[in-house]
C-alpha positions as CSV (number, residue, x, y, z in Angstrom):
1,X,0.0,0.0,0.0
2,X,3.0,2.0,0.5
3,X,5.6,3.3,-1.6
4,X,9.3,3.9,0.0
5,X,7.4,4.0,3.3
6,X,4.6,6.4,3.0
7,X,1.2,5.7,4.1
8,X,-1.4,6.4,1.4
9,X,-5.1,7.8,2.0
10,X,-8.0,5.7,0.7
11,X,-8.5,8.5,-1.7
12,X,-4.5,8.6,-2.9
13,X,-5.4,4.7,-3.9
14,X,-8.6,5.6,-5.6
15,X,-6.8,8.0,-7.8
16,X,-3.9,5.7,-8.3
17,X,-6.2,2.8,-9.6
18,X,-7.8,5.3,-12.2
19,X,-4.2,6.4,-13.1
20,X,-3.6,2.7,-14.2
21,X,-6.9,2.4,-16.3
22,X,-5.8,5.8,-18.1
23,X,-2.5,3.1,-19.3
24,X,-0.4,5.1,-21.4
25,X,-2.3,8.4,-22.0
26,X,-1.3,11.7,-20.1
27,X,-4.2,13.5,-18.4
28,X,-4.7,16.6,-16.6
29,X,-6.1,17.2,-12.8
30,X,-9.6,18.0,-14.8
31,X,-9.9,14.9,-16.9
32,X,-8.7,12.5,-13.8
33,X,-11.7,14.0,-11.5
34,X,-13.7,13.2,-15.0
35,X,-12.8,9.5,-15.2
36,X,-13.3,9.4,-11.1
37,X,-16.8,10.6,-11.8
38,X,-17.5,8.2,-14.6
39,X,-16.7,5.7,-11.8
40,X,-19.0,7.5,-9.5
41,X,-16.5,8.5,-7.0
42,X,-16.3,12.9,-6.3
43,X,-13.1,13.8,-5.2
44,X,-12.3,17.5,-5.0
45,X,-9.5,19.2,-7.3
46,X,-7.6,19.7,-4.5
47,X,-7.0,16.4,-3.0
48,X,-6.7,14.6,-7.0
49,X,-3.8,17.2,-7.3
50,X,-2.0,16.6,-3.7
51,X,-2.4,13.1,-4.5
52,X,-0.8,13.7,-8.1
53,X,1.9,15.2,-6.4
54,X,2.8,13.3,-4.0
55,X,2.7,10.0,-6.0
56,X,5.1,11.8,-8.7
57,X,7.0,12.4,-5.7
58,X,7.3,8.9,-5.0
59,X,8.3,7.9,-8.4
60,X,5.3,6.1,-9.1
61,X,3.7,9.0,-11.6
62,X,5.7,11.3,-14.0
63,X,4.7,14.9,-14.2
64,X,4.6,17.2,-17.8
65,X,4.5,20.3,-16.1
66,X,3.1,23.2,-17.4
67,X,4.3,24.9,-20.7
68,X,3.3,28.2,-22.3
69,X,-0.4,28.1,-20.5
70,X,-1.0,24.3,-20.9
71,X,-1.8,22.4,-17.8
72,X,0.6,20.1,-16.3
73,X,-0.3,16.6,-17.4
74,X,0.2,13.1,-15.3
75,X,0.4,9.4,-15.9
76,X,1.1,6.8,-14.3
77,X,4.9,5.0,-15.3
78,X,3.9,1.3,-14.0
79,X,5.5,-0.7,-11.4
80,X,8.6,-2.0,-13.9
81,X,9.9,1.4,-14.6
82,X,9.6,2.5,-10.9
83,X,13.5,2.1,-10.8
84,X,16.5,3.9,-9.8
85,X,17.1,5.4,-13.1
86,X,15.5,8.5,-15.2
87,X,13.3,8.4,-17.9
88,X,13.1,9.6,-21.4
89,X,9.3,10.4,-21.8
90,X,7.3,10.8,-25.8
91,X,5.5,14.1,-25.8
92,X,3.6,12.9,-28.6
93,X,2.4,9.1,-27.2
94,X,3.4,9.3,-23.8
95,X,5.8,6.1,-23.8
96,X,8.2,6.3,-21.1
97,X,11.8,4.5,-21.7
98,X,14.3,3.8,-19.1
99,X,17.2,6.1,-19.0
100,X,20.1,3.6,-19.0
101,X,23.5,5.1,-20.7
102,X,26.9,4.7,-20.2
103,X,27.4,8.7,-20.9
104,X,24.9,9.7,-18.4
105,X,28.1,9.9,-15.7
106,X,30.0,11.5,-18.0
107,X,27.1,14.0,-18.5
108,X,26.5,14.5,-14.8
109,X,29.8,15.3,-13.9
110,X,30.3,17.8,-16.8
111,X,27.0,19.6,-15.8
112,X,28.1,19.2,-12.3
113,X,32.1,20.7,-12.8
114,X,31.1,23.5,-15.0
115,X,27.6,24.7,-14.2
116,X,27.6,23.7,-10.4
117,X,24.2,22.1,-10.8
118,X,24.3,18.3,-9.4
119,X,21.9,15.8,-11.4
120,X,19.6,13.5,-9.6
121,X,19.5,10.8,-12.0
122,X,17.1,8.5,-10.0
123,X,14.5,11.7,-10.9
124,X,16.3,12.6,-14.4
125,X,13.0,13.4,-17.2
126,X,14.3,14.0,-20.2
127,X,10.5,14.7,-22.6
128,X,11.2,14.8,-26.2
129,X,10.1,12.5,-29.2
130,X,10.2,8.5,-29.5
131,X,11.7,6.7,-32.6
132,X,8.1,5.9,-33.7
133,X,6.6,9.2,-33.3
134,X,10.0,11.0,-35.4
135,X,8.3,8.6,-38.4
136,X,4.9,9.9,-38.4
């Protein structure tokens, strides 16, 4: 019921289990309260956004935050990318692909030695577009 040790409401599971039916789509605060409704459950904004929040705090959604007036968008990345690496995440289908490369150090430490900014790569989101999507 827990992730890395936090104790989640009733509501924070009810949203989670509608973020796993939306699969691989990216959804807004609005559209997840929609789907809870459809389902017959009310939950305010509030509490569906602190609960957005604090699961993409725990690793267990990934947040597009928002960009020139859009609204920040959420899904859920699944239990099997729920690792200790970053994430390259498809603006355009919303696949999400395990960061794994051996120049990822290399990148770090540059980014680190001449910009003094220190990477978490555990929470590294890199959004751009997948090899399908560049085709169509």
């Amino acid at each position: 019921m827990a992730e890395r040790g936090r104790y989640r409401t009733k509501q924070q599971e009810i949203i989670l289990n509608c973020l796993k039916k939306q699969k691989e789509v990216f959804c807004t605060v609005e559209q997840f309260i929609e789907c809870l409704r459809r389902d017959g459950i009310h939950v305010g904004q509030t509490t569906v956004y602190r609960a957005l929040e604090r699961l993409t705090e725990d690793g267990v959604v990934i947040k597009i935050p928002s960009v020139d007036g859009s609204k920040a968008q959420f899904r859920y990345t699944g239990e099997e990318l729920n690792s200790s690496v970053g994430k390259l995440v498809c603006l355009k289908c919303g696949c999400i692909i395990p960061l794994e490369c051996s120049r990822l150090d290399e990148f770090s430490r540059h980014i680190h030695e001449e910009h003094q900014f220190k990477l978490d790569q555990q929470h590294m989101v890199l959004y751009g577009c997948c090899r399908k999507c560049q085709k169509t």
